[in-house]
C-alpha positions as CSV (number, residue, x, y, z in Angstrom):
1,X,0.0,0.0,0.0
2,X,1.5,3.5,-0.9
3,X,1.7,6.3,1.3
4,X,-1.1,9.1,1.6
5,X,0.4,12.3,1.3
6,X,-0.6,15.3,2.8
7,X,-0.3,18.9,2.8
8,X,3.1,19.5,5.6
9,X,4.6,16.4,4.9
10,X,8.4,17.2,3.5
11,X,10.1,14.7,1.4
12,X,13.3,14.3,-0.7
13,X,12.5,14.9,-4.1
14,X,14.3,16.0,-7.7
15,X,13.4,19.5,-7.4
16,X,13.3,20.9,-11.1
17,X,13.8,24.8,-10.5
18,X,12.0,26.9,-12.9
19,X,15.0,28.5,-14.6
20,X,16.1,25.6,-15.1
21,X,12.8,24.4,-17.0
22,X,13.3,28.0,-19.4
23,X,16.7,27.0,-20.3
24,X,15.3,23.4,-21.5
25,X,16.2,21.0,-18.2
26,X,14.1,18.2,-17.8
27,X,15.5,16.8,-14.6
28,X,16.2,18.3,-10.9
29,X,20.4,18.4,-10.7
30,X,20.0,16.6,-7.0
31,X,17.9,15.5,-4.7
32,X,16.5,18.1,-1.8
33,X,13.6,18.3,0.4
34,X,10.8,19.8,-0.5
35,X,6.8,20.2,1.2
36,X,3.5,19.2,0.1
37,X,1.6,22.1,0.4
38,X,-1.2,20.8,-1.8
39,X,-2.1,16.8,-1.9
40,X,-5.7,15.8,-3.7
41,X,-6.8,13.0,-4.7
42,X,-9.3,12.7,-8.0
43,X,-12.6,10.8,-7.3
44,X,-12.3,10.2,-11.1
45,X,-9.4,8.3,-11.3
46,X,-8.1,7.8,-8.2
47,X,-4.6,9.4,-9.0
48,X,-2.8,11.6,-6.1
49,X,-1.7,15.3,-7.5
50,X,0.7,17.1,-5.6
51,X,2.0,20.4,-5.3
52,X,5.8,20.5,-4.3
53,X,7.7,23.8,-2.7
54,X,11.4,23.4,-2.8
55,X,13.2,23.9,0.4
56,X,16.4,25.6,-0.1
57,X,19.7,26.7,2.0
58,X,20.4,29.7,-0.2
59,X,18.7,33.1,1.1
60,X,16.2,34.0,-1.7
61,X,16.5,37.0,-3.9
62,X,15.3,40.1,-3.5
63,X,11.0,40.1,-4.3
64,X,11.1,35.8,-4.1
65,X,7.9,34.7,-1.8
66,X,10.3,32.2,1.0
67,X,9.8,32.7,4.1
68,X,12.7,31.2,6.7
69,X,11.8,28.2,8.3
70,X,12.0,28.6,12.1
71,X,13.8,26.4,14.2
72,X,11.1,24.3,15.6
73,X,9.6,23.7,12.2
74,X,12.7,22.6,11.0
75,X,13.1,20.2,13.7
76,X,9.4,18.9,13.3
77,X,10.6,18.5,9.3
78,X,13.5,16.8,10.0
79,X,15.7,19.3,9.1
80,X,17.6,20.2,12.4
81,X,21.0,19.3,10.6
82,X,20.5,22.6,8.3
83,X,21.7,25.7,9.8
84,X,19.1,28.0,8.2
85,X,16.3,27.4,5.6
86,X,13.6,28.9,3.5
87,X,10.5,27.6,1.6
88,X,9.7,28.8,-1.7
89,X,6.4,30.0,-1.8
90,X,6.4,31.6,-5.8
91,X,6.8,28.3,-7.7
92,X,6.1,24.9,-7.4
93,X,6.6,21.6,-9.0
94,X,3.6,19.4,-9.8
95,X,3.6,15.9,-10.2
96,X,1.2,12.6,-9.8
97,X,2.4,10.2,-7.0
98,X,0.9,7.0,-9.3
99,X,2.2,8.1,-12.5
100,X,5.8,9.9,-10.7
101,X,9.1,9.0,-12.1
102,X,10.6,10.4,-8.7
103,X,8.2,9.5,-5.9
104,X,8.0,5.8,-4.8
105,X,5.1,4.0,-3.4
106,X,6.8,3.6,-0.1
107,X,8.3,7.5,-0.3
108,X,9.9,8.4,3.5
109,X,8.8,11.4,4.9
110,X,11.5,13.1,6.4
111,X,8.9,15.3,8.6
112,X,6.0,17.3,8.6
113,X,5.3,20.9,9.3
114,X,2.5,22.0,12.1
115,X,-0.7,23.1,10.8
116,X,0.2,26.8,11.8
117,X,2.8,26.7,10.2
118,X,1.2,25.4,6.8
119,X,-1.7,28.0,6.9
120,X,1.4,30.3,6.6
121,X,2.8,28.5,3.9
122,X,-0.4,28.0,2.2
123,X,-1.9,32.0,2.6
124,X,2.2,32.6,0.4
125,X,1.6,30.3,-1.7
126,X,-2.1,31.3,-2.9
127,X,-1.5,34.9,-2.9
128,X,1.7,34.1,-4.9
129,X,-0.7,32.2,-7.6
130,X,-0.9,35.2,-10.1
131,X,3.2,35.0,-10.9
132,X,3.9,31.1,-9.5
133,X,6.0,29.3,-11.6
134,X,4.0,25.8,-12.1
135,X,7.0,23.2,-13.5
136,X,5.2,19.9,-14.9
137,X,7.1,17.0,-14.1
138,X,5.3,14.4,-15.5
139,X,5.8,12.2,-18.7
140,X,4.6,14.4,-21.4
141,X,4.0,11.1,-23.6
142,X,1.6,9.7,-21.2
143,X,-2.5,11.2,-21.9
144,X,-3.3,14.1,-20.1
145,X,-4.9,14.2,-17.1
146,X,-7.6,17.0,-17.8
147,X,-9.8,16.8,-14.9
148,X,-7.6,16.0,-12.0
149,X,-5.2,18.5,-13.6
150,X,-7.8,21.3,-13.6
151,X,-8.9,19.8,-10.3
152,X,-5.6,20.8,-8.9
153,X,-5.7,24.3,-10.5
154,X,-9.1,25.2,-9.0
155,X,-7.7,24.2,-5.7
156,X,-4.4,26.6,-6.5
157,X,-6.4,29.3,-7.4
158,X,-9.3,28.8,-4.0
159,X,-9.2,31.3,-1.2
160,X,-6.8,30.2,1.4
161,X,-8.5,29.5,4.8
């Protein structure tokens, strides 16, 4: 049986910047963790559609959405072995767990952010929606995925709680 995911939950994951997308990358140059801030699951398919924030070490530039990551969240993460953090609210990188190249059925979670903290998170990343960078990283040969996929974008574009 796979894993659930849910929003909070941070993971190692290929991380596929979006610069790296414009200048014709197809793959994430190393692993790093990164947060589910969105997790749905289609009742048409059954497919689970995630929405990935990279977690970085480098401080963002200047008019990035990434707030730091306090101390105690990056403890509850399991990220107390990195000095200082942030979260990159502005873009994200969307994938489907049953149809990933890069997430395994049996993915470890390295942690999981508290609820306060995600509301946070969450309240960035939707006000952010207008100039978020959205990187696809699925198998462009397989059929899309219209419903879940606009599923997923109706969610994105939601008020936050």
């Amino acid at each position: 049986m796979s894993h659930e995911f849910r929003p909070g939950e941070v993971i190692s994951y290929p991380y596929l910047w979006a610069w790296q997308q414009q200048r014709g990358e197809t793959e994430g140059r190393k692993q790093r963790p990164v947060c589910v801030v969105i997790a749905i699951r289609s009742a048409t398919d059954g497919n689970t559609h995630l929405a990935l924030l990279a977690i970085t070490t480098q401080p963002p530039q200047t008019g990035r959405i990434a707030p730091e990551i306090p101390d105690i969240e990056r403890k509850r993460a399991g990220l107390s072995e990195l000095n200082r953090c942030w979260i990159m609210a502005d873009e994200y990188n969307y994938d489907i767990v049953e149809r990933s190249w890069y997430i395994e059925p049996d993915q470890d979670i390295l942690g999981r952010f508290s609820k306060s903290f995600m509301v946070k998170i969450a309240k960035l990343f939707a006000e952010a929606r207008g100039r978020t960078g959205r990187v696809n990283r699925l198998d462009l040969d397989l059929p899309p995925l219209h419903a879940a996929s606009s599923l997923l974008d109706r969610s994105l574009n939601a008020s936050p709680p």
